[in-house]
Every structure is written in C-alpha cells, then in structure tokens.
KOLTOR-493948 format. One line per field, with one value per residue (C-alpha): residue number from 1; residue in one letter; chain; x, y, z. Coordinates in nm, 2 decimals. Layout:
N
dodren = (NUM|...)
sese = (A|...)
drenba = (A|...)
X = (X|...)
Y = (Y|...)
Z = (Z|...)
END
This chain:
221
dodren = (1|2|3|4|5|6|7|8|9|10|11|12|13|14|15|16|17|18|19|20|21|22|23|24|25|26|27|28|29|30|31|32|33|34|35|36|37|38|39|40|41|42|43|44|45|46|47|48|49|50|51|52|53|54|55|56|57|58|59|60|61|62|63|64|65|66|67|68|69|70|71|72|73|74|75|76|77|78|79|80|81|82|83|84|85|86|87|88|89|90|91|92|93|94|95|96|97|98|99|100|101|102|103|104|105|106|107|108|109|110|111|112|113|114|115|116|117|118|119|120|121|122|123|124|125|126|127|128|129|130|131|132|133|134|135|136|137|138|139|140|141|142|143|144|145|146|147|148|149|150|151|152|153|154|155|156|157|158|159|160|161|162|163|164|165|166|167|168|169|170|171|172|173|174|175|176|177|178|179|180|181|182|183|184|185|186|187|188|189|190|191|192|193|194|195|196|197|198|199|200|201|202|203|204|205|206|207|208|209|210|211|212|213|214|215|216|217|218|219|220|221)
sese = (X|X|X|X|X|X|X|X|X|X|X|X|X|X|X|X|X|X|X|X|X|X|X|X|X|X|X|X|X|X|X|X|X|X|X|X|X|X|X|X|X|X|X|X|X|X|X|X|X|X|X|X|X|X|X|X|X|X|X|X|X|X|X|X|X|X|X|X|X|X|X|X|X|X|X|X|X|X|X|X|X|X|X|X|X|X|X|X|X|X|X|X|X|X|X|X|X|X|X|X|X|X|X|X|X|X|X|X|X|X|X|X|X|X|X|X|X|X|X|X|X|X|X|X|X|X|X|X|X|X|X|X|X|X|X|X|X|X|X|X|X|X|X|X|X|X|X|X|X|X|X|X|X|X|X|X|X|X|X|X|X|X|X|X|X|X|X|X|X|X|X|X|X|X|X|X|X|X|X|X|X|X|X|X|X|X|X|X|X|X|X|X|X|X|X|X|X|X|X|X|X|X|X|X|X|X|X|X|X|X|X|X|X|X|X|X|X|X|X|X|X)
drenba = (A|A|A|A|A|A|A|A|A|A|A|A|A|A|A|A|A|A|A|A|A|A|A|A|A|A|A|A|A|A|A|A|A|A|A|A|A|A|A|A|A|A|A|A|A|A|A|A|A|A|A|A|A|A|A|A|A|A|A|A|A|A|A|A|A|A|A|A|A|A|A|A|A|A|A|A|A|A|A|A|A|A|A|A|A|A|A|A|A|A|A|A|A|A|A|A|A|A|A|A|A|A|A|A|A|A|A|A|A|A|A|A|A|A|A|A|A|A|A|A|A|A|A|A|A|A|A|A|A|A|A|A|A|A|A|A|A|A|A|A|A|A|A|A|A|A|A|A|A|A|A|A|A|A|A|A|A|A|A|A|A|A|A|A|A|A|A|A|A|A|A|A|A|A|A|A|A|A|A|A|A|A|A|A|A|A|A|A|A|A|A|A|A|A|A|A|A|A|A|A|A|A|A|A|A|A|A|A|A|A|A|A|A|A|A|A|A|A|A|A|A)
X = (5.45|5.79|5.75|5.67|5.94|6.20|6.06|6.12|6.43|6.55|6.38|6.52|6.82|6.85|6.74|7.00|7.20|7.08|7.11|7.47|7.56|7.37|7.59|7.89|7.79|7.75|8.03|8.27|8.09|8.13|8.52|8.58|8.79|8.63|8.78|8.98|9.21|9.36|9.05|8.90|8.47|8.32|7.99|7.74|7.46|7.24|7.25|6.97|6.60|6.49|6.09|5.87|5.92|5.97|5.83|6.21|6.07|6.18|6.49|6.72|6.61|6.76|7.08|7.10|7.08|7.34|7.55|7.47|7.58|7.90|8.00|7.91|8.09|8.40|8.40|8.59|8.33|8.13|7.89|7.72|7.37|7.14|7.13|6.74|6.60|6.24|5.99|5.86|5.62|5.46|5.61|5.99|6.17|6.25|6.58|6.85|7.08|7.32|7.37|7.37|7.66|8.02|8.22|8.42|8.59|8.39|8.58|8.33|8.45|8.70|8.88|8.79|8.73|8.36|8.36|8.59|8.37|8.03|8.07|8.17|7.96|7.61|7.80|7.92|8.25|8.08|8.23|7.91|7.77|7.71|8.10|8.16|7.84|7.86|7.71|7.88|8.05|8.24|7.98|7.76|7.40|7.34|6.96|6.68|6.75|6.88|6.65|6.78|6.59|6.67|6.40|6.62|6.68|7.02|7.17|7.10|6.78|6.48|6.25|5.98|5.61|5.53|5.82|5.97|5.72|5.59|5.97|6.05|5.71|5.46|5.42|5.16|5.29|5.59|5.99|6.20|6.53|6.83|6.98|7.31|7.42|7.31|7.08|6.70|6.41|6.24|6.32|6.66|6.80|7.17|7.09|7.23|6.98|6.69|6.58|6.25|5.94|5.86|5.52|5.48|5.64|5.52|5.75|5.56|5.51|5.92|6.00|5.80|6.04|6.33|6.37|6.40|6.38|6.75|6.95|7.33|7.47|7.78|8.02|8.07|8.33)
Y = (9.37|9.25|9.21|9.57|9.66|9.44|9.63|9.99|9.92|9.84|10.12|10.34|10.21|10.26|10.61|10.72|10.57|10.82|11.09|11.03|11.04|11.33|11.53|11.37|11.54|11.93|11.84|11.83|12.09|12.31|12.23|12.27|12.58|12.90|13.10|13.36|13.69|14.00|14.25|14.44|14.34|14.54|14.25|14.01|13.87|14.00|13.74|13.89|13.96|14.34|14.45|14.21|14.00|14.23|14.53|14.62|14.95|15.14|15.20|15.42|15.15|14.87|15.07|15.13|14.72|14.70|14.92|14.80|14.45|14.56|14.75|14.43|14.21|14.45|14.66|14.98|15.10|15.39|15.41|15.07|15.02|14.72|14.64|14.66|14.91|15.12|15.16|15.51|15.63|15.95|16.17|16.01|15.80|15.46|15.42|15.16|14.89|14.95|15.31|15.27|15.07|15.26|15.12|14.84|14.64|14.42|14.17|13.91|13.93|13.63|13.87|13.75|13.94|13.88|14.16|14.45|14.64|14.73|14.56|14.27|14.27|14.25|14.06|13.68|13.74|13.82|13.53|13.55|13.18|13.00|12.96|13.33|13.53|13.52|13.66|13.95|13.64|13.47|13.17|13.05|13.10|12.74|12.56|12.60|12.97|13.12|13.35|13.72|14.04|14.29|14.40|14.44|14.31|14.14|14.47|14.63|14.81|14.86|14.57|14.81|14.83|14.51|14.38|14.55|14.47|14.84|15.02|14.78|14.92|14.61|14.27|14.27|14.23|14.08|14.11|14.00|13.79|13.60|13.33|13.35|13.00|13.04|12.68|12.70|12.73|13.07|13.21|13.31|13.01|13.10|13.47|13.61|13.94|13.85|13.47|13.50|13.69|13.60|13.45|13.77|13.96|13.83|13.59|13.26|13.38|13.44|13.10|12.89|12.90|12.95|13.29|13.45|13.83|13.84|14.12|14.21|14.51|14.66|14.92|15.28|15.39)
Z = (10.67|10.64|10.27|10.30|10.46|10.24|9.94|10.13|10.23|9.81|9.75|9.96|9.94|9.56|9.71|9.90|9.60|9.37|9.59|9.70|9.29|9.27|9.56|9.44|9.09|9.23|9.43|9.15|8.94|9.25|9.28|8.93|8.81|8.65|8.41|8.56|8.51|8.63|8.57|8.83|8.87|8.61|8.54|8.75|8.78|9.08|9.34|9.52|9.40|9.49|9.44|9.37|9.06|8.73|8.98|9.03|9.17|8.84|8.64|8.95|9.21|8.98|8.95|9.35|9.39|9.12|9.36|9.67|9.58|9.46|9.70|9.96|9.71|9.77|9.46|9.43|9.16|9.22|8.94|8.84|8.58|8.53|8.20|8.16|7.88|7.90|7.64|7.55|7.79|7.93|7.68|7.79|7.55|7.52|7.73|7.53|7.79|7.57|7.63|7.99|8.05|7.95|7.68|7.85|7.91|8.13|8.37|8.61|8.95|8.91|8.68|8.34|8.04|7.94|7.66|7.57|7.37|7.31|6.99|7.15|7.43|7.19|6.93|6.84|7.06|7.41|7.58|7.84|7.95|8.27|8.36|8.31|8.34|8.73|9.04|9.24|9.46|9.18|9.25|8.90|8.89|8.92|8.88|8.70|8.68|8.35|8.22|8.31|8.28|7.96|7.80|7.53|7.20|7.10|7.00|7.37|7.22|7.38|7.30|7.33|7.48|7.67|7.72|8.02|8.31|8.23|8.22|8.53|8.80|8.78|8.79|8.49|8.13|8.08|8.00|7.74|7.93|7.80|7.92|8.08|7.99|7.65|7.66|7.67|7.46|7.29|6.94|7.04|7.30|7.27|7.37|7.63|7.66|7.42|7.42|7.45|7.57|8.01|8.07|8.28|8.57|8.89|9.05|9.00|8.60|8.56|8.77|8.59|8.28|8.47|8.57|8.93|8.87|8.81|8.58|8.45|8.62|8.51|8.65|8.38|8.61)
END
C-alpha cells in the first residue's frame, strides 16, 4: 500500500504539474492583445447555438439570432444576416451569402477592419482568422471549435443541394463550413467559408470535427 501511494503521489504530482502549465498557457493567450480599431461591430461569430444542430429553424430565424445577439452585445445595428446560403428548392432559388450581407466594410466588435469590400471579404485580403474573426463579445472562439456554417463556396455562392442541412431546417444531410482560424483539415483548410463538407447536421455529427453549429452574421445597415 504505501508503495502505492508513493507512486500516486509522483503521479499526481507530475499531474497537477501539467495542469498548472496548461492554465498558465490560456492564461497568457487570454491576456494577450487582439487586433483592434475605431469601427463600429459590423461581424461575429455567434456565440450561442440556436435550433438544433444545422436545424437553425430556417434562413429568417438565423437572421433574428444574428440580431438578437447584437443587439445584447450593444450594437446600434438594426439589420444583421447570417452568412449561410440555400440551395434551390420548391420552385425558390438558390439564395447566395454573398448577396446577403451589404457591401462593407466589416469591423469585429473590437473595432478592427476584417474586410472592406465584397471583393475583399471572399478574396486573398479578408484578414478573417482566429484573432479577428470574433464572437459578438470581442472574446475568440477558442477550443476545438473552428468549423462555421456557410453552405457556401469560397466566392459566397451557394454550395448547392446537400450541403446546407436542407436550406438550414434539419439535422439530416450536411453543410459545407470554414474555418475561422484558417487551420484544419478538408480540401480547402485555410478557408474561411468553404473548408470542407460536415459529417452531417446534428450536433454530435458537426462536433466531432470540430464544429458547434456556429455561423458569421454581419450588419447591412
């Protein structure tokens, strides 16, 4: 027995080792300092799930979270969008992210200018990634998320049929996402709205590679 416990008490103290580095760590990451500016909020990240998984409860319901999380965040905005595009369906056409969202310029809500243009925005100059592409708060989407839903293809287009958790009303299918810190795997890792094709739309199918039902919302007004 005391063996036992000699051996327990390395272990756990190389233990507690570890995880005093490891808060020390995401201590410093926490207190390091963003990128900031002089913008008004115009971009984030949702903080908050709404629905169930990619069942977002449809296009105008995405929108209204978009707006209600602003408006808790502070925001003086009265018009926001999720950038999420449809597929054609029922007769309706296909509905484009990029179309959604104004023209810019987009500021996060430290202030900082992640895009000016549309151009920008979809092209090589978007300065989006985990330091910039924040939540309402200010705060970086921090863990093992990064995959955000689009159903878009790197131009803002819709990535068509399949790929938008059925335009954004069910859990079945699946959703095409980009990663926000522009690391990952998929055909398209450095993307920030069209890495790679979701596992499928429930909850457990988005988290397990590293998703959590997220989306961009941005402010026309």
């Amino acid at each position: 027995m005391a063996s036992w416990r000699r051996t327990g008490g390395k272990r756990s103290q190389k233990l507690v080792s570890v995880a005093g580095a490891a808060v020390v760590a995401l201590a410093a990451g926490c207190g390091r300092d963003l990128p900031s500016g002089t913008g008004e909020m115009r971009f984030f990240i949702t903080s908050e799930r709404t629905g169930s998984g990619g069942d977002l409860n449809g296009l105008a319901a995405a929108d209204l979270h978009c707006q209600t999380l602003a408006g808790r965040a502070g925001s003086t905005k009265k018009e926001w969008r999720a950038y999420l595009s449809t597929a054609a369906s029922g007769g309706q056409p296909a509905v484009n992210a990029r179309d959604r969202i104004g023209r810019g310029p987009w500021a996060n809500a430290r202030g900082f200018q992640v895009a000016a243009t549309l151009e920008e925005l979809h092209g090589d100059a978007a300065n989006l990634h985990q330091e910039t592409a924040l939540d309402e708060h200010g705060e970086i989407v921090r863990g093992p998320i990064h995959d955000i839903l689009t159903g878009s293809t790197t131009e803002g287009m819709s990535a068509g049929e399949g790929l938008t958790c059925e335009n954004w009303t069910s859990t079945g299918g699946a959703a095409m996402v980009g990663h926000h810190n522009r690391q990952g795997g998929g055909d398209r890792p450095r993307s920030w709205n069209s890495a790679h094709a979701s596992r499928g739309c429930s909850l457990p199918a988005l988290e397990s590679t590293g998703g959590d039902a997220r989306f961009y919302c941005f402010a026309i007004d």
